[in-house]
C-alpha positions in Angstrom: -23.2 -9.3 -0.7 -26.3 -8.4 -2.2 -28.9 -10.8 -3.7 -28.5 -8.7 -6.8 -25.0 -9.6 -7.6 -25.2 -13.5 -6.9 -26.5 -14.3 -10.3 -23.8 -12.3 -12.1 -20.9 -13.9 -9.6 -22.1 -17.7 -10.5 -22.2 -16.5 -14.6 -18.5 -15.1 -13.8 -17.4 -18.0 -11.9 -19.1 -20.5 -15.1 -16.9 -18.2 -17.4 -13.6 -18.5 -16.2 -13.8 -22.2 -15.6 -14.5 -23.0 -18.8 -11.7 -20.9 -20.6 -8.3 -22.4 -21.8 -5.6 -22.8 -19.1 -3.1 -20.8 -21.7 -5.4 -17.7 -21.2 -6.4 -18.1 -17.9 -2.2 -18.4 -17.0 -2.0 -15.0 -19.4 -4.7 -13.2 -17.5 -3.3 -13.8 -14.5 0.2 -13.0 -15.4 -0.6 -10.1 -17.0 -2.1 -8.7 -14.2 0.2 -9.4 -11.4 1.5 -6.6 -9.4 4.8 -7.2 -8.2 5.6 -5.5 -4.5 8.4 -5.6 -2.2 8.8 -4.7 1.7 11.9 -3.8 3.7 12.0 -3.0 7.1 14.9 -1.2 8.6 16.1 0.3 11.7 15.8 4.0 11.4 15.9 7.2 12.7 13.1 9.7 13.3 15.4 13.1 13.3 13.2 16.5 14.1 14.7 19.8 13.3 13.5 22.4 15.7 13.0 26.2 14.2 14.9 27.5 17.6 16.7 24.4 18.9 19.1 21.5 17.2 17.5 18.5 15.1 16.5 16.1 17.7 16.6 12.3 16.9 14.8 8.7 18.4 15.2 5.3 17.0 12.3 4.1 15.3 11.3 1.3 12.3 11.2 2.6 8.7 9.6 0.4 6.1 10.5 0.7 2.7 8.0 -0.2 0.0 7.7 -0.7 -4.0 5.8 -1.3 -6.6 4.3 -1.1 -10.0 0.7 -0.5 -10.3 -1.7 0.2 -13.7 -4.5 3.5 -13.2 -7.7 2.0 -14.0 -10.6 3.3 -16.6 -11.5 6.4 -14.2 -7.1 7.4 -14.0 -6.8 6.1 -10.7 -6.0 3.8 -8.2 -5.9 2.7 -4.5 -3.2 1.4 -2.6 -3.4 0.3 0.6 0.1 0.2 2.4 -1.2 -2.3 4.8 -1.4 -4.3 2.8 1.8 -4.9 1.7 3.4 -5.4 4.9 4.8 -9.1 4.7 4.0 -10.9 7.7 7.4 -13.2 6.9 9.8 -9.7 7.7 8.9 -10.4 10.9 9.3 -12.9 14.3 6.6 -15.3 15.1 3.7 -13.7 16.6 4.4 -10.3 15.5 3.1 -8.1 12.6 3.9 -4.9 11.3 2.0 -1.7 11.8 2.2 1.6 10.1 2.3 5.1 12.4 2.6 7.9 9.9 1.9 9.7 6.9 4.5 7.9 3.8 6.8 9.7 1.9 5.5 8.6 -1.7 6.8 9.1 -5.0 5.3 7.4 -8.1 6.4 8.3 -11.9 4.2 7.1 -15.0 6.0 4.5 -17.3 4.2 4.8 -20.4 5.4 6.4 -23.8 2.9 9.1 -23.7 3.4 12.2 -21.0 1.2 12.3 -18.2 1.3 13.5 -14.4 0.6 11.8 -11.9 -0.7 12.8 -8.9 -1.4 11.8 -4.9 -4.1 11.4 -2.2 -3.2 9.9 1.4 -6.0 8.4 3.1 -5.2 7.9 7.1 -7.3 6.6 9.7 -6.6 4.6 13.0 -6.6 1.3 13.4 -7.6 -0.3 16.5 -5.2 -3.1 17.7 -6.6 -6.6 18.2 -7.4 -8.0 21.4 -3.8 -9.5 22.9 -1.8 -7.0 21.1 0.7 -4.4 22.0 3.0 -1.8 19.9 7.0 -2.4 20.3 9.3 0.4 21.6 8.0 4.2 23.0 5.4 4.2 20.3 2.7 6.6 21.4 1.4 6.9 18.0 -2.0 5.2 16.8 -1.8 2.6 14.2 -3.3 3.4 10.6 -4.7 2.3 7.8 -3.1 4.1 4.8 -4.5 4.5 1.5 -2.6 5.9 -1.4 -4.7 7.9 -4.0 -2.6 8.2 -7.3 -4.3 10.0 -10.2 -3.2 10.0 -14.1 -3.7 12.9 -16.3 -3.2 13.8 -19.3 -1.5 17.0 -20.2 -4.4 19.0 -21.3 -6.3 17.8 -17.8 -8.4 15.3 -18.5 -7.8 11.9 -16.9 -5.4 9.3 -18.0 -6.4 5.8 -18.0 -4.6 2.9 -17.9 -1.5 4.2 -16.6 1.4 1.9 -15.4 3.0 3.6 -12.9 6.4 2.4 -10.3 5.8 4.3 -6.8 8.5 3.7 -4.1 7.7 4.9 -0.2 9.2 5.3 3.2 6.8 5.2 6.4 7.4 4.9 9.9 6.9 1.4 11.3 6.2 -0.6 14.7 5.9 -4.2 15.3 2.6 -5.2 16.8 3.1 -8.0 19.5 0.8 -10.6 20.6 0.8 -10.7 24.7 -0.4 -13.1 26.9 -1.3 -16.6 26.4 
């Protein structure tokens, strides 16, 4: 972290210790983000243009949410994040392999669109891991761009926003001793 900041972190830190408990509690509440995380036996089914649909068992992961667009209309999700660790058997993890299938829809009085970015790039595994089943696919690290905007084009800020998504899945084993 740079020197820079250091002063302004320790004035921060000075600043929330000494306010009430009842606003402290409020803040925090206020700002939670609830999420949840399923993961589900699946199909991956292919349709062919000259050929039958094609299907392979795979893991889907279903995840939801309700998120706020900050001062600038936007704001980052990162899937990988929200994979609980719990959904899964001792010393394995879940990993994500594709591109989601997101949907997110403003709650707020006033009509805005909303509006998405997906972010992918691999993710190397650790050392001792291994991906479950056939997987031939690289892990990644997805990030989930949503924009506000008001109707006449212009950013909308401070957006609440539920977003609900479906991605294809692996468990990530640890191997060896």
């Amino acid at each position: 972290m740079p020197d820079r900041f250091e002063k302004q972190i320790r004035e921060l830190e000075g600043a929330i210790g000494k306010l009430p408990q009842e606003a402290l509690d409020n803040f925090i509440k206020f700002n939670q983000r609830h999420r949840y995380f399923v993961p589900m036996d699946g199909y991956h089914s292919v349709r062919h243009p000259l050929r039958d649909i094609t299907c392979s068992a795979t893991e889907v992961f279903l995840l939801s949410g309700n998120d706020k667009t900050g001062n600038s209309g936007t704001a980052e999700l990162h899937l990988n994040d929200f994979l609980c660790h719990h959904a899964f058997d001792s010393g394995q993890r879940g990993g994500l392999i594709s591109r989601p299938q997101f949907t997110a829809l403003p709650t707020s009085d006033t009509p805005v669109i909303l509006t998405v970015k997906f972010g992918l790039s691999e993710i190397a595994l650790q050392p001792g891991e291994a991906v479950g089943g056939s997987v031939s696919s690289p892990l990644l690290d997805v990030v989930v761009t949503v924009t506000s905007w008001n109707l006449d084009g212009s950013p909308a800020k401070d957006v609440w926003f539920s977003w609900v998504t479906t991605i294809e899945g692996a468990r990530v084993f640890q191997i060896g001793g």
